[in-house]
Wavefront OBJ file of the C-alpha trace (Angstrom):
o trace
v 217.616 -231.939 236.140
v 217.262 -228.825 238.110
v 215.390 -226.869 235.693
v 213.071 -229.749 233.985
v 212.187 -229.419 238.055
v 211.280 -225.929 238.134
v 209.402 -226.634 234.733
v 207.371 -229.474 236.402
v 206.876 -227.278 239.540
v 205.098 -223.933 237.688
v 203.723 -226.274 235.447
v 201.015 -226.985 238.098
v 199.658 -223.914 238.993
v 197.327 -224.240 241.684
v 200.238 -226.539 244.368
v 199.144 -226.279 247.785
v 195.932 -224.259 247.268
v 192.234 -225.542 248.098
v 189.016 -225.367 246.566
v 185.346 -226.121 246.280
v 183.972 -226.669 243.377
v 180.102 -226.780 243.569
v 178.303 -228.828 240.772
v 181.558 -230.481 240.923
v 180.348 -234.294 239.650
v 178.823 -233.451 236.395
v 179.649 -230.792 233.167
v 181.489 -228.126 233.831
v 182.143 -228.526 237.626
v 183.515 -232.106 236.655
v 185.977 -230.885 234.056
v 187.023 -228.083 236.251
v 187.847 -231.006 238.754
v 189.920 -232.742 236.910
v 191.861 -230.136 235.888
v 192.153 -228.428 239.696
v 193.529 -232.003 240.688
v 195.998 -232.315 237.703
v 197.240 -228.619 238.583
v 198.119 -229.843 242.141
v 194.823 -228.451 244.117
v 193.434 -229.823 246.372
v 189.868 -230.440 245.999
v 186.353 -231.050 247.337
v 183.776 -231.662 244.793
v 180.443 -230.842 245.783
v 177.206 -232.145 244.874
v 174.098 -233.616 245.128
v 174.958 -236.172 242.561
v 176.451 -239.095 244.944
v 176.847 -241.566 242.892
v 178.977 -239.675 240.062
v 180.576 -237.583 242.644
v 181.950 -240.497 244.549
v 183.115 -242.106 241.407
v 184.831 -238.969 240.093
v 186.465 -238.395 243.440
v 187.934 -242.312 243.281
v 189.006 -241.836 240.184
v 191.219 -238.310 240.687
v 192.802 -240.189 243.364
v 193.022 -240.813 246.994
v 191.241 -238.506 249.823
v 194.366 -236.735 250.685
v 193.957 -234.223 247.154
v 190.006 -235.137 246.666
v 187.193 -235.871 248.554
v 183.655 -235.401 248.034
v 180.436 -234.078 250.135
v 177.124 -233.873 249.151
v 175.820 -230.565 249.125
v 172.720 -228.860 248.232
v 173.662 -225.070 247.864
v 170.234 -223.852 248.589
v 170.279 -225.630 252.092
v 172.573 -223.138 254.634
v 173.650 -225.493 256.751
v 175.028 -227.573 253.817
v 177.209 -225.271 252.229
v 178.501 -224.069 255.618
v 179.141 -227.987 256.445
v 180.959 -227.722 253.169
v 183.320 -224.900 253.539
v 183.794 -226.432 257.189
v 185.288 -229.727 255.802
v 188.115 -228.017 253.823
v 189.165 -226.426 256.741
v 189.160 -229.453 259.111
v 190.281 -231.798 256.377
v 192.669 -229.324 254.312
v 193.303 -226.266 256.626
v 192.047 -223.633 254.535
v 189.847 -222.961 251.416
v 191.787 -220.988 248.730
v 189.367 -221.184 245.990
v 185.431 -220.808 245.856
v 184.154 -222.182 242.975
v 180.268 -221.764 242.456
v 179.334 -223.816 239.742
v 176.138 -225.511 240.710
v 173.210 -224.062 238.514
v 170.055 -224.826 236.430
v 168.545 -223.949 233.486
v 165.049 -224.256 234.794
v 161.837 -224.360 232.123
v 163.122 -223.513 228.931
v 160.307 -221.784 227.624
v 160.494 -218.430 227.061
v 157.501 -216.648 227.266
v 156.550 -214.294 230.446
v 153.032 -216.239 230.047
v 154.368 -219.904 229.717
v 156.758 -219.408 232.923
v 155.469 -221.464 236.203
v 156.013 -219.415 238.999
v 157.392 -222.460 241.136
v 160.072 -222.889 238.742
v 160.757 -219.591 238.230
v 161.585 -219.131 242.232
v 163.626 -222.569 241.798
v 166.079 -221.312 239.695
v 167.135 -218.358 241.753
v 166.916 -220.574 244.350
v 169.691 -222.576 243.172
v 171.421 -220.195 240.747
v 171.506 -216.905 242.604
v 170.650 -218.485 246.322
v 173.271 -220.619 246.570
v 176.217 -219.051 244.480
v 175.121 -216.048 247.382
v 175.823 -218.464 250.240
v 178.676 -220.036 248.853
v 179.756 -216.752 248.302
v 178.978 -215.986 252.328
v 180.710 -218.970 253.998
v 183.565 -218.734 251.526
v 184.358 -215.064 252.909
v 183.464 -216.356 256.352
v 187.101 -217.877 256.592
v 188.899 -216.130 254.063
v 188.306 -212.611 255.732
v 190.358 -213.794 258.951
v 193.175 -214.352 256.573
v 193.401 -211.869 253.969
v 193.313 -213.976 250.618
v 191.469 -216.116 248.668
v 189.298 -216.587 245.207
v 185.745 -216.723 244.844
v 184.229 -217.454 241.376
v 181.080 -217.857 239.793
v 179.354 -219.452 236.780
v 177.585 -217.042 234.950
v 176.567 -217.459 231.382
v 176.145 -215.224 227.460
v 172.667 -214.857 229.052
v 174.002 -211.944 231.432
v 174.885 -210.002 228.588
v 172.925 -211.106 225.736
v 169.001 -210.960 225.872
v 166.253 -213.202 224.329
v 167.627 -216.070 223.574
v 167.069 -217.891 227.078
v 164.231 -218.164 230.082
v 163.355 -215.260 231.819
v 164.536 -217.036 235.058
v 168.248 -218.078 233.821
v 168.705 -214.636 231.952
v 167.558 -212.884 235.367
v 169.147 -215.290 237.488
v 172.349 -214.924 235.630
v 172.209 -211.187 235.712
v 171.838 -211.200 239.657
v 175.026 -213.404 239.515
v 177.117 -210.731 237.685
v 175.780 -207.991 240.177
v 176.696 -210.444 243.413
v 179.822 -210.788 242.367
v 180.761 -207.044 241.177
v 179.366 -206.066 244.786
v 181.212 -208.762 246.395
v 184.275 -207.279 244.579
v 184.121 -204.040 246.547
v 183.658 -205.059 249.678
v 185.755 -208.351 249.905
v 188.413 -206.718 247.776
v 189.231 -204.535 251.233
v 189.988 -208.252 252.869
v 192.368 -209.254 249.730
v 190.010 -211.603 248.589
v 189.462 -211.448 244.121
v 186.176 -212.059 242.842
v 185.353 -212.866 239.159
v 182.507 -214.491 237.193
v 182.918 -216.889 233.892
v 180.161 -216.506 231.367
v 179.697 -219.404 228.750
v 178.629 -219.774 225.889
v 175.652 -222.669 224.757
v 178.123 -225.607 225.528
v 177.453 -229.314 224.995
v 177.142 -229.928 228.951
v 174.127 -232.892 230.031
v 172.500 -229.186 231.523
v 172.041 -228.494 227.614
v 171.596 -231.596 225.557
v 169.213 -232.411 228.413
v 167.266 -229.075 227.894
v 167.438 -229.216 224.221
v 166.462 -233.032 223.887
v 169.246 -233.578 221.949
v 172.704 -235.387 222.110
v 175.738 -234.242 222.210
v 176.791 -233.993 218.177
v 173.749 -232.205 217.282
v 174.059 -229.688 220.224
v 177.586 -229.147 219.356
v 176.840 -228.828 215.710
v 174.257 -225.943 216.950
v 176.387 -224.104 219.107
v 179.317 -224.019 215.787
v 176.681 -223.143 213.046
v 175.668 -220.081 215.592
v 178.717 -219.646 216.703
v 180.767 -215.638 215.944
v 184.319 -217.536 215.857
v 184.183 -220.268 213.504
v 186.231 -223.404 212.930
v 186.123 -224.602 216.972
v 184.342 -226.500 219.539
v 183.788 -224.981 222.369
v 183.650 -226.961 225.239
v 183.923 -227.029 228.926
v 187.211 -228.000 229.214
v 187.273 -223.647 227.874
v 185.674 -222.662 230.924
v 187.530 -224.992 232.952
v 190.837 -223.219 231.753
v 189.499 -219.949 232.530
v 188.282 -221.091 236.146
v 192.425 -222.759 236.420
v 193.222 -218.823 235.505
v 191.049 -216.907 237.679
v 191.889 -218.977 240.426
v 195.546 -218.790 240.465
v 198.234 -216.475 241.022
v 198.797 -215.253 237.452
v 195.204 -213.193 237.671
v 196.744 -212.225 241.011
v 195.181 -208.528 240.044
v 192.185 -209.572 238.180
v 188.874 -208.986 240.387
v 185.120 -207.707 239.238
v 185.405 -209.641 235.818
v 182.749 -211.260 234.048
v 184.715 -213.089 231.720
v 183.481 -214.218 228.448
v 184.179 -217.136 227.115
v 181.768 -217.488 224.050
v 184.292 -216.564 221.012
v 182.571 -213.412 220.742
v 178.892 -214.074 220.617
v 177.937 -211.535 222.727
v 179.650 -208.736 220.928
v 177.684 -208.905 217.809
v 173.844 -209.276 216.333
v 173.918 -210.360 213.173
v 169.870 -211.053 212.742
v 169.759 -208.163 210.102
v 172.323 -209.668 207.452
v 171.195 -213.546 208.364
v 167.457 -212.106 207.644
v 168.574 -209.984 204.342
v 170.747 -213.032 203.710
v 167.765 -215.705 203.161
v 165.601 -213.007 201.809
v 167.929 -212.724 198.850
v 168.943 -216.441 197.978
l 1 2 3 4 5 6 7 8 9 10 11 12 13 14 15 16 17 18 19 20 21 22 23 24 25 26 27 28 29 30 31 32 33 34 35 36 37 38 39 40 41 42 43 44 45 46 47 48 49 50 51 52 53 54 55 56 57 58 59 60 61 62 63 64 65 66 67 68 69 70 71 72 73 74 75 76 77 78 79 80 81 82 83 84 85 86 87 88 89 90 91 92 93 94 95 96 97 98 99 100 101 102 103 104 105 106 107 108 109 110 111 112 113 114 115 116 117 118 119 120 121 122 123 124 125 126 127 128 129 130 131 132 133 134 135 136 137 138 139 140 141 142 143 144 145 146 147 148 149 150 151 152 153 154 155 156 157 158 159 160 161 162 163 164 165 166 167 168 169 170 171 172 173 174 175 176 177 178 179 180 181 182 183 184 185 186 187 188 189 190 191 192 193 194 195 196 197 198 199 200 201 202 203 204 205 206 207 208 209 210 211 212 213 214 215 216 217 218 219 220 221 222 223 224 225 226 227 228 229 230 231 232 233 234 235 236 237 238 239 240 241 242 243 244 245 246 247 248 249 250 251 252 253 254 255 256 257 258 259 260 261 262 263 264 265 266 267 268 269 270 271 272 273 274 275 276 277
């Protein structure tokens, strides 16, 4: 009995920690809550999306392990509110998980980008991963310890294939967190990005027009390692990683998770390939 305990008790590996999870109702932020919450966290999942917040927070289970707050991360005072209600309701804040994001206008071209758009993704993508970033360290700092992670995607470190705003946007991520990593690493506090892959989220089916079988079927004809799915349950594992104590040592990562996509261009052969057949 005693050690079918012990199993049961490493088995959840974030017990007695908090987090945040921004863009926590929807996609990746959503799967990511469902796994802190199975893993013993305690979480606040935060949003702008009310409705499917709400519901997602009744369904994980009662207000004592998750509890939601609308928040939009470009406002200040809402991500400080944020941060400020896992203290007063939890104690502490462990784990800073900036998820929220947008894709923006999809088209590519310098000449087809609107400029209002343009400022609207960094806005959200680079803004507010910044401030949730800045009120995160504002009470981990007094205590020496804690996590902050951001969503990053392929697109900061593989070129052309996206917006100019996301691929800039998610560039400026990698560099926020790598500078973040030296100074906040003097305070004991890791920070890490995760970098997706094209993943069949409502962000990209939504982008692409498409559902969720034809995106996915996209993604795996593209895809470097064949014969699986990606999904974000992937990047929800390597958010469960990154913010617990096995990566203890693991800080100024931009973890890919995209089977290898980014390590290869293969337009030569593909081209050669249908000139020849």
């Amino acid at each position: 009995m005693s050690s079918f305990s012990s199993l049961a008790s490493t088995a959840k590996r974030l017990a007695g920690k908090v987090a945040i999870i921004t863009g926590g109702a929807s996609g990746i932020g959503e799967i990511t809550s469902r796994l802190f919450v199975e893993h013993g966290a305690k979480v606040i999942v935060a949003d702008v999306q009310d409705q499917a917040g709400q519901s997602l927070c009744k369904e994980l289970g009662s207000e004592d392990n998750v509890f939601y707050v609308h928040c939009d991360v470009t406002r200040d005072a809402d991500v400080k509110n944020v941060v400020d209600v896992a203290i007063s309701r939890y104690g502490k804040l462990d784990i800073m998980f900036n998820n929220a994001g947008i894709a923006g206008n999809t088209d590519p071209t310098v000449l087809g980008t609107d400029n209002e758009d343009f400022k609207r993704v960094f806005e959200v993508n680079v803004y507010g991963g910044f401030l949730g970033a800045k009120h995160a360290a504002r009470v981990m700092i007094p205590v020496k310890k804690g996590v902050i992670i951001f969503t990053s995607s392929v697109a900061s470190v593989a070129c052309g294939e996206s917006s100019h705003a996301y691929t800039m946007s998610k560039h400026a991520v990698v560099g926020l967190m790598k500078n973040l990593c030296v100074e906040l690493g003097q305070h004991g506090i890791r920070v890490n990005c995760i970098s997706p892959c094209a993943l069949a989220t409502p962000l990209l089916r939504n982008a692409m027009g498409a559902d969720k079988s034809f995106v996915e079927h996209v993604v795996c004809e593209s895809a470097n390692l064949k014969g699986v799915v990606p999904s974000p349950k992937d990047v929800a594992e390597a958010a469960l990683y990154l913010g617990g104590d096995e990566s203890k040592y693991v800080s100024g990562l931009n973890l890919m998770v995209d089977g290898g996509y980014s390590t290869t261009n293969q337009s030569f052969t593909t081209v050669l390939r249908n000139m020849l057949s």
